[in-house]
Structure formats: C-alpha cells, structure tokens
TORVEX-67776 format. One line per 10 residues: number of its first residue (from 1); for each residue y, x, z of C-alpha. Coordinates in Angstrom, 3 decimals. Layout:
NUM = Y/X/Z  ...
***
This chain:
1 = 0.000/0.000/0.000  3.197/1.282/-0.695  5.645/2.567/1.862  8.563/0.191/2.301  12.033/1.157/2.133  12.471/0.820/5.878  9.152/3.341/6.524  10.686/5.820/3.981  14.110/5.759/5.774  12.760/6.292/8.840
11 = 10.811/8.907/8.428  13.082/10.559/6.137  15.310/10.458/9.172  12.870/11.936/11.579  11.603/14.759/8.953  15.383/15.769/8.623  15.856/15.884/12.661  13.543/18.361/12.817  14.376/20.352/10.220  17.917/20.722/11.253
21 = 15.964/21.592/14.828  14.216/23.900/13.202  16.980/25.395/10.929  18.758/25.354/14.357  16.228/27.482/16.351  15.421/24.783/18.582  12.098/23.648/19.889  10.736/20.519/19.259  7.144/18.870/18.758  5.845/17.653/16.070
31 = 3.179/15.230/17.894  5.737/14.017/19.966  7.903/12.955/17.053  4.857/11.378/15.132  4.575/9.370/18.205  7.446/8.244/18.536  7.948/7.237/14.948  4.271/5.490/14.554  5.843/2.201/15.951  8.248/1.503/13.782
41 = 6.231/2.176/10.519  3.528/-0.691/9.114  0.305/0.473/10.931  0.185/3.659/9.274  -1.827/6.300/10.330  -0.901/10.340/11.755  -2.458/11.410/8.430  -0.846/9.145/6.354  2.479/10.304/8.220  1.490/13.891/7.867
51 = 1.245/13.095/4.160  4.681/11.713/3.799  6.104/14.956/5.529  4.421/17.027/3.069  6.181/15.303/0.072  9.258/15.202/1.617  8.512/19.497/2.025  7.797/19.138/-2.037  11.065/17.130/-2.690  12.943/19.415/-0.915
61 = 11.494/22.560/-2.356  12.228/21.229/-5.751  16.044/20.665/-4.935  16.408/24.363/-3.285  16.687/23.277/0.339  14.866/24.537/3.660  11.646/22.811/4.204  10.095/22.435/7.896  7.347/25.255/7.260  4.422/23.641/9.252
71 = 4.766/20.549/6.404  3.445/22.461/3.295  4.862/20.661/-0.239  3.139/17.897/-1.471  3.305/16.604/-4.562  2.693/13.160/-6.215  4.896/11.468/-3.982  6.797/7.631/-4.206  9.749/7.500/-6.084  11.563/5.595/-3.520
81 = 11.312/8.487/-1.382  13.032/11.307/-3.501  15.976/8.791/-3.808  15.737/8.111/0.323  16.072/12.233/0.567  18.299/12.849/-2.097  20.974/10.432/-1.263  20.386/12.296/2.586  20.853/15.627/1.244  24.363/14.460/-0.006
91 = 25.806/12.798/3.036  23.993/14.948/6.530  26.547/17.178/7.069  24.443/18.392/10.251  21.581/19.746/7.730  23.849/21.041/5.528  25.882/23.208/8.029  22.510/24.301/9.829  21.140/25.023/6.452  24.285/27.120/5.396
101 = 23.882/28.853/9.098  20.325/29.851/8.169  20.833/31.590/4.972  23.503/33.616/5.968  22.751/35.069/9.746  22.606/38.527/9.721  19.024/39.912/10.169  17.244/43.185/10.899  13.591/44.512/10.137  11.576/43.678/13.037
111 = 9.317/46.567/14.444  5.979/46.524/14.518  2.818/49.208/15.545  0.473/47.982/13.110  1.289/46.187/9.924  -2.454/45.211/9.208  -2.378/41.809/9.340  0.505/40.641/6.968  -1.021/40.851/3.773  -2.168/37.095/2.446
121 = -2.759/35.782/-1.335  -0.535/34.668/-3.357  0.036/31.041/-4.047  -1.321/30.134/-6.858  0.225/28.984/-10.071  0.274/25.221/-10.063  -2.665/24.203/-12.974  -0.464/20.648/-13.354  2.984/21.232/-13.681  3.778/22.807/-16.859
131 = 6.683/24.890/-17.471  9.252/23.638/-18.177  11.428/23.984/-21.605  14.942/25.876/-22.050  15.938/22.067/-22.215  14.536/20.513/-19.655  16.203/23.243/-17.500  19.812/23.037/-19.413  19.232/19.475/-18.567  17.910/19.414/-14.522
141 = 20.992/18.446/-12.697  21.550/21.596/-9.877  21.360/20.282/-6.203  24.703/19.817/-4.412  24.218/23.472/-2.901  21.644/25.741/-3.804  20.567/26.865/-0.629  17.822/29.232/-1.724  20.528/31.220/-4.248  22.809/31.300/-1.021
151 = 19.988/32.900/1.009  19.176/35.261/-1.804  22.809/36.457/-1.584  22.353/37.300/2.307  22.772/41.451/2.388  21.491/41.864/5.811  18.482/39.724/5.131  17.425/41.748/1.882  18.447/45.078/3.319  15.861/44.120/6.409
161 = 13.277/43.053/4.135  13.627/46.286/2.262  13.401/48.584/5.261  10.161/46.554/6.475  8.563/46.776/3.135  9.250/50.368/3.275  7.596/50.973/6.859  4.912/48.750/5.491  4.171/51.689/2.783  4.025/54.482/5.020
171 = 1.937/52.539/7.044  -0.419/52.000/4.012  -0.559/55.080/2.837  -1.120/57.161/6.106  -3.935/54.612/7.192  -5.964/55.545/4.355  -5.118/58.995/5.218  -2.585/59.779/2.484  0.070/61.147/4.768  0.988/63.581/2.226
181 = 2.001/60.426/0.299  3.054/58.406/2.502  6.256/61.600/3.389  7.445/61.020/-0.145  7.830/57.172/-0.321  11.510/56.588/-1.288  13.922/53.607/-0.414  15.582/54.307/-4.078  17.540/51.165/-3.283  19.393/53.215/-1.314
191 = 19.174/56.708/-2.342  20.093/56.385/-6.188  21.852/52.808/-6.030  20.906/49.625/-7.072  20.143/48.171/-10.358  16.831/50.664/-11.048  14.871/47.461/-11.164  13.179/48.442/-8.442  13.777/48.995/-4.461  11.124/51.032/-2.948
201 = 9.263/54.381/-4.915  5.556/54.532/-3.185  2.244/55.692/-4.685  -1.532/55.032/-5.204  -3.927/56.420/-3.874  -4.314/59.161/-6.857  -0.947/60.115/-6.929  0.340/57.374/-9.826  4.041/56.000/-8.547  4.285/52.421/-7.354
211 = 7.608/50.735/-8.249  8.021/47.919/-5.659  10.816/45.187/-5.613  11.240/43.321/-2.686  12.833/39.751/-2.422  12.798/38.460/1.230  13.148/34.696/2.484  12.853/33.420/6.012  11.489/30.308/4.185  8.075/29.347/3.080
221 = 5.361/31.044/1.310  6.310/28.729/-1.683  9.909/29.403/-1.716  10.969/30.289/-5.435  12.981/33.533/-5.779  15.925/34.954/-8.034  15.226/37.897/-10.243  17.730/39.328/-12.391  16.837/40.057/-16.194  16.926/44.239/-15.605
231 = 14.358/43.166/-13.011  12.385/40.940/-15.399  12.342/43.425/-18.375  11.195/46.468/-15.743  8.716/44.702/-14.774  7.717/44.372/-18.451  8.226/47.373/-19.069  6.147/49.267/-16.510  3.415/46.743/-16.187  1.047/49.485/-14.384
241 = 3.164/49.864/-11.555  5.668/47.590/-10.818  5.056/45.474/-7.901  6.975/42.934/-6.117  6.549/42.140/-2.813  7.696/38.412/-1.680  8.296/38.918/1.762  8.624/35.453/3.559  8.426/33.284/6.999  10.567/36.724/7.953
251 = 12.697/36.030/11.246  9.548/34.151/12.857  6.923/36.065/11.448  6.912/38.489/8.272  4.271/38.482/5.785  4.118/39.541/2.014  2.291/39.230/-1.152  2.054/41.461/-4.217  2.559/40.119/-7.659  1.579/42.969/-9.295
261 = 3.216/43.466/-13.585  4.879/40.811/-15.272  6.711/38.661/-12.805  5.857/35.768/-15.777  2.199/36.226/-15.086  2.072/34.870/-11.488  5.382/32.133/-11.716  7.414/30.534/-13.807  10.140/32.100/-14.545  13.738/30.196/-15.667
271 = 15.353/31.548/-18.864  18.587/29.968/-17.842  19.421/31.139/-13.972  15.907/33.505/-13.431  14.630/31.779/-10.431  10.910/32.113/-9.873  8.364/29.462/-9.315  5.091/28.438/-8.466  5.373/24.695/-9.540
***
C-alpha cells in the first residue's frame, strides 16, 4: 500500500531531525525515534520504516546533500516522497546551516598505531542505472546548494586526508617489510605543487612508482567525488599506476578504497562538472 502524504511528511520530518543531529554532532537514537514515529504512521512496520529512511538517504545522495550514514541509499522509492524532501531541502534553514557547518570545519589527520583495518571494497557500479547522456546532464536541474562541491572545496579536510593517506603508505610498505620504500614515499602535493594529477608518490612492492590521488569526504562510502580533467586524463594516461584513494566516513572513522586506472572504469564520470558516481 502506498505511503500517504501524511506518513511521507512525517517521516521526512523525523529523517531530517536527525540528520541535522547528526550533521550537528549530537547524539541521538535511532530506535528511539522509530518509536516514537510508529504511531503516527498507518500500521507500518520498523522495516518498512527502515526502508523509507534508506530512500530518503538515495534522494538525498542524488541532490548532493549529507545523508544520515547508518541509512544506506535506497533506490526505487515513491515519487511523492522526492517531492516531500525536495520541497524540505528548499525551506529547513536548520539543515542547511548545519550542512554548510559540516563541509567547511577545519579538520586534521587523526593518528593511529595500526592502519590495518581501513581497507574495504569498493562500491560497486550500479548494474541499473545507466549513465547518463551529455544531455541529460546539461538538462538535470543543480540542487539549491551543492553541498558535496562545497565539502570538496574544504582545504583542511583534503590536506588531512592527504597526510593520512600518506601515513597509510608508510605503514604499508614497512609492514611488508619494504622500509627501504616506505623512506622514499613523497607527499608531491606538497613538495612540487599541485596540479601533477596526483597527491602522494609511493611504490610496489618491486620498486614500480604508485601515483595516488586522494579525495576525502566525512560522508558516506557512496558519496560521489569531483575530479578535475588533468586528473581524469592522468589517470588515463598512466593506467598502471595511478590510484585513487576515496577516503570517507573521515572525522568519525576513516576508511579508504582504491580505484585503481581509469577513474571511468569504477564510476561514472560527468563530462559537464567531473563529479564521480556510483549510480
């Protein structure tokens, strides 16, 4: 049965009072909310709620905003809902200042002894959406604020992510006993500028060099990136050993994945504003 317009404003509502919690740094609990919302929806069930939390995660994903990250995207959802969040997104000023809050506060690369554990796949490429045409992107209307390009913008947050990823490689390296190696990895970034098309010089195991790009979010595992064209055409260009590293989940708790050549291999990649994708 489909939700009614009254369910899908409520819950909306809730979804969006945690996420500005969230965005926020507060604590809240998500059982507690379900809860408390359960009453007012038409005998619906904690799955089915669960459900509607994920596509609201989807919706929001696909207009560039924060998403609450235990609530992984959904997709397939109501119509009536995306117009319920959309026409939210454009009048909660308390998301949209927490939101702006987020992507901007300054960050720095936490420390950690062993860097074992922060390794996880990749998502994979979505096997139903298709990508999209030149067109169909010329023709997407952009979201009110594109919180996402506004995070990607943050200095302090990519400069953090960059000196983790670079511990990260020493760590590598000298744990398979290539300390030799692991001496000579190179935060280029740094030392000879930006705009190499690369961040981070490291190495293989036999010696090869390892170009590594880092793009950091303290969003989701899904979040799309921005990649400029030098980036994109590096990548090409030195298919072997370029790797980028999509650090993400980063003030709460870092991990990364590789995408290892071609960027367009693993995501889709716009040809009008070169943001990355997943679906």
């Amino acid at each position: 049965m489909e939700w009614s317009r009254t369910e899908v404003e409520a819950t909306v509502a809730d979804y969006f009072h945690m996420l500005v919690m969230e965005l926020s740094g507060q604590a809240y609990n998500k059982a507690a909310h379900r809860r408390l919302l359960l009453p007012k929806l038409n005998g619906r069930s904690e799955a089915a709620v669960e459900r509607k939390h994920q596509n609201i995660s989807a919706i929001l994903l696909e207009d560039r905003c924060p998403w609450i990250l235990g609530y992984k995207p959904l997709g397939n959802y109501q119509e009536l809902l995306r117009e319920v969040v959309e026409n939210r997104l454009a009048s909660d000023s308390r998301l949209d200042n927490a939101a702006l809050v987020a992507c901007s506060v300054p960050a720095v690369a936490p420390l950690l002894v062993n860097y074992s554990g922060i390794v996880v796949d990749p998502p994979r490429l979505s096997t139903v959406a298709r990508e999209p045409s030149t067109e169909a992107y010329e023709a997407k209307a952009l979201p009110k604020t594109d919180y996402l390009a506004r995070e990607a913008r943050n200095a302090s947050l990519g400069s953090a992510g960059e000196a983790f990823a670079l511990e990260f490689e020493h760590f590598r390296l000298w744990t398979i006993g290539e300390k030799g190696l692991a001496d000579k990895v190179e935060h280029v970034s740094k030392t000879k500028g930006d705009g190499l098309g690369y961040d981070i010089l490291s190495f293989e195991t036999d010696g090869r060099e390892r170009f590594i790009e880092v793009k950091t979010t303290s969003f989701g595992k899904e979040t799309p990136f921005y990649i400029s064209r030098g980036e994109v055409t590096f990548a090409k260009d030195h298919a072997e050993q370029f790797r980028l590293y999509r650090l993400f989940d980063f003030r709460r708790e870092p991990r990364l994945f590789e995408l290892p050549g071609p960027v367009d291999r693993h995501c889709f990649v716009s040809p009008i504003n070169y943001i990355c994708q997943f679906s």
